[in-house]
C-alpha positions as CSV (number, residue, x, y, z in Angstrom):
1,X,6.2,-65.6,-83.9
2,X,4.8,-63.4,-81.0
3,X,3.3,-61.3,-83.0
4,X,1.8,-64.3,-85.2
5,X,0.2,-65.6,-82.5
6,X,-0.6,-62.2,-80.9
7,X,-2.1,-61.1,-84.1
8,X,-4.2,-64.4,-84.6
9,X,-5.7,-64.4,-80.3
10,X,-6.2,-60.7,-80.9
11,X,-8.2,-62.2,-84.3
12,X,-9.6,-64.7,-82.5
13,X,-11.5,-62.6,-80.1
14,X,-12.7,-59.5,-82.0
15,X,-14.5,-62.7,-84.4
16,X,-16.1,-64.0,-81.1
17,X,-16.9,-60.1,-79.7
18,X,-18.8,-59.9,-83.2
19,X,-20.2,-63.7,-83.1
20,X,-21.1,-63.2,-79.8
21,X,-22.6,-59.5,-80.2
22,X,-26.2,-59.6,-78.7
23,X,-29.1,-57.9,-79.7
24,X,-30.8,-54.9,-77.3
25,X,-34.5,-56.1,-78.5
26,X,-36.3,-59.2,-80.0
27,X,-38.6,-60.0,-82.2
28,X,-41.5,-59.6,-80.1
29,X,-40.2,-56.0,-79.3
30,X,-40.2,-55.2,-82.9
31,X,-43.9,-56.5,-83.2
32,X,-44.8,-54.1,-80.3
33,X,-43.3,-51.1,-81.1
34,X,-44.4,-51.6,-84.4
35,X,-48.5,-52.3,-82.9
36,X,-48.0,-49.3,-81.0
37,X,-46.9,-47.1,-83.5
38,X,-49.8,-48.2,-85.5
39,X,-52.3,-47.9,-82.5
40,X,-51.7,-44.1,-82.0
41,X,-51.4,-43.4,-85.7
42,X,-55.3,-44.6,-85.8
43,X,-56.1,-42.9,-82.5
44,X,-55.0,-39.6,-84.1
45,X,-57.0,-40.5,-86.9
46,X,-60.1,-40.8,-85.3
47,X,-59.3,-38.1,-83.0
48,X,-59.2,-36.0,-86.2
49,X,-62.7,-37.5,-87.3
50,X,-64.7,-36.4,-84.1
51,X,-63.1,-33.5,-83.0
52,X,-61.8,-30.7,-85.3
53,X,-59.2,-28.8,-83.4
54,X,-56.0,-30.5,-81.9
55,X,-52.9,-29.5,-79.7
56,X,-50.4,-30.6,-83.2
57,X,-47.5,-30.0,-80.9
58,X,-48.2,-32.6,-78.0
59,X,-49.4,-35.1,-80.8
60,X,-46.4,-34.8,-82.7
61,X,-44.4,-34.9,-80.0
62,X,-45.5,-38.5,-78.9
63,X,-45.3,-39.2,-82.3
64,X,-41.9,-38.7,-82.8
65,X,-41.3,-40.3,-79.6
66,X,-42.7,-43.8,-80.9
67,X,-41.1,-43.6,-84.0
68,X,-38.0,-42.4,-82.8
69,X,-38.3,-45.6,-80.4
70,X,-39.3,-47.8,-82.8
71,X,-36.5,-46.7,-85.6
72,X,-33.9,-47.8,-82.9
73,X,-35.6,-51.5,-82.4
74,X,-35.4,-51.8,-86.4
75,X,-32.0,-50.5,-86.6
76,X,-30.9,-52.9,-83.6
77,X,-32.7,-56.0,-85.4
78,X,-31.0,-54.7,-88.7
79,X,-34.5,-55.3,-90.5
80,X,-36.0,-53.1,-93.3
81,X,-38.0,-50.0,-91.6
82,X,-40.9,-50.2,-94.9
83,X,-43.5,-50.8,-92.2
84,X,-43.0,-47.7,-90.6
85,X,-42.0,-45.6,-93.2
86,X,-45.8,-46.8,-94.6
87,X,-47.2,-45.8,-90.9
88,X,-45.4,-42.9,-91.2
89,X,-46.3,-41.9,-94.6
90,X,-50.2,-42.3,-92.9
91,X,-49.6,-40.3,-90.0
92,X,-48.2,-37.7,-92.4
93,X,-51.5,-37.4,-94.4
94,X,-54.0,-37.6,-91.4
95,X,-52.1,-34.6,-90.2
96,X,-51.7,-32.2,-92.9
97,X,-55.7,-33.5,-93.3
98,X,-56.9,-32.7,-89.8
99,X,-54.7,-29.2,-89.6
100,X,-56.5,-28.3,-92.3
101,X,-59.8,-29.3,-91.1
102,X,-58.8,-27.4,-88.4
103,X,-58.4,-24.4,-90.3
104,X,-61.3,-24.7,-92.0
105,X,-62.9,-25.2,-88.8
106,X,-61.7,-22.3,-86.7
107,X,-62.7,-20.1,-89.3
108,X,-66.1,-21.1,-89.6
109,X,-66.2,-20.2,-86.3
110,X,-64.9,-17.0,-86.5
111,X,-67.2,-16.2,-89.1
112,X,-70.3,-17.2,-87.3
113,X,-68.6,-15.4,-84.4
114,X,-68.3,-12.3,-86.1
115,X,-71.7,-12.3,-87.3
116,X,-72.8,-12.7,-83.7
117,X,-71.3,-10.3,-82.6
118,X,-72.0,-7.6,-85.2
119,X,-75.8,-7.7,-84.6
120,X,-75.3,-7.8,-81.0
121,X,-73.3,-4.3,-81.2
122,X,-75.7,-3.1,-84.1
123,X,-78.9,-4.1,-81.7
124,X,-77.6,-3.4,-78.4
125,X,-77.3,0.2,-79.2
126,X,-80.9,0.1,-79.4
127,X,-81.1,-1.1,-75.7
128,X,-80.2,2.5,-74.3
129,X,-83.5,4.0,-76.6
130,X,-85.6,1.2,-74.4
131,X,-85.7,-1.6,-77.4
132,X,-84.9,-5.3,-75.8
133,X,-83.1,-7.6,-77.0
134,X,-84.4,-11.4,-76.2
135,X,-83.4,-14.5,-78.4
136,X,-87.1,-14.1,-80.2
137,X,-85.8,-10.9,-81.9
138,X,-82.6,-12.6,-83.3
139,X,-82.0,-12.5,-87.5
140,X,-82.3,-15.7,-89.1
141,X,-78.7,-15.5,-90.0
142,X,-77.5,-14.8,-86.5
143,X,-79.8,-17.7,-85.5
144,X,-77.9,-19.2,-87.6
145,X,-74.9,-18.5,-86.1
146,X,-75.8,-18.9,-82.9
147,X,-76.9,-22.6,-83.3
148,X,-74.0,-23.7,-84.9
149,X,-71.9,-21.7,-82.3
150,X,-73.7,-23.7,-79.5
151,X,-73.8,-27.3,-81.6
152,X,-70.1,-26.4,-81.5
153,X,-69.4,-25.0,-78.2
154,X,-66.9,-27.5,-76.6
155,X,-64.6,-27.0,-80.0
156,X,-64.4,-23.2,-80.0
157,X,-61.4,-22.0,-78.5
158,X,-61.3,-20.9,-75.2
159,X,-61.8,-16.6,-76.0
160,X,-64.7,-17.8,-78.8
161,X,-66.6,-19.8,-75.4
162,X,-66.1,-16.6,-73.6
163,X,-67.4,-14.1,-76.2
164,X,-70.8,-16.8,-76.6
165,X,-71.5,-17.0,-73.1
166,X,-71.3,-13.3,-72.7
167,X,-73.9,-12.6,-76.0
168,X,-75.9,-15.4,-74.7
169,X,-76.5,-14.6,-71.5
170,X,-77.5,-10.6,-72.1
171,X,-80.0,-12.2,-74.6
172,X,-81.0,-14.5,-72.1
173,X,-81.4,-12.0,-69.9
174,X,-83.3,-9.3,-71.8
């Protein structure tokens, strides 16, 4: 009989632990991790719009740290995740998208970088025979180059800024 009724209290309160088992987060925290999620997902997409080259690592980073977050508040409410599985299937595409704008991006610069500085070494040789070099006596092509390097400037990586500046201001100069 003991163990009957030891059995049936010990019953008893593991149904009420269960009955009584609270939830971590609500439904309103479910709504906002789910809006927040959603927010930076379209930051990073306009982000990607305006400005070609991204640090991937720091953006992925908080991305996994608000879907991580958000995964737990699901889990917790023991609701279906399709919501963000569908933001994350976004995010997903608006990534491999803008790394590959990126790409396409740095080496357009690189090209237009290269044909900078290939007339400046060709031409500058001249310099030491007494020819000048001034902006007036660029090539078309370089001109080219050299506009789009500019319209660009705040994009270029940090060693492509460098390399500009120093071209421009010895044409500038001449």
């Amino acid at each position: 009989m003991k163990t009957k009724s030891t059995l049936l209290i010990g019953g008893a309160i593991l149904v009420s632990a269960f009955a009584c088992e609270t939830k971590q987060y609500s439904e309103q925290d479910k709504k906002e991790v789910t809006s927040s999620l959603q927010s930076y997902v379209d930051s990073v997409e306009t982000a990607v719009q305006i400005i070609p080259v991204h640090n991937w690592t720091v953006i992925e980073e908080r991305y996994d740290s608000l879907d991580s977050h958000a995964e737990k508040v699901y889990e917790d409410l023991n609701v279906d995740d399709q919501e963000i599985e569908t933001i994350e299937d976004r995010y997903e595409k608006i990534v491999e998208n803008g790394k590959n704008e990126q790409q396409v991006f740095e080496e357009k610069a690189d090209m237009h970088m290269k044909n900078v500085e290939t007339w400046w070494n060709k031409t500058s040789e001249n310099i030491e025979t007494g020819t000048k070099n001034t902006i007036e006596d660029v090539e078309d092509a370089t001109q080219e180059s050299l506009t789009w390097l500019e319209k660009n400037f705040e994009k270029l990586s940090k060693e492509s800024q460098e390399k500009y500046d120093e071209i421009r201001k010895s044409l500038e100069k001449d």
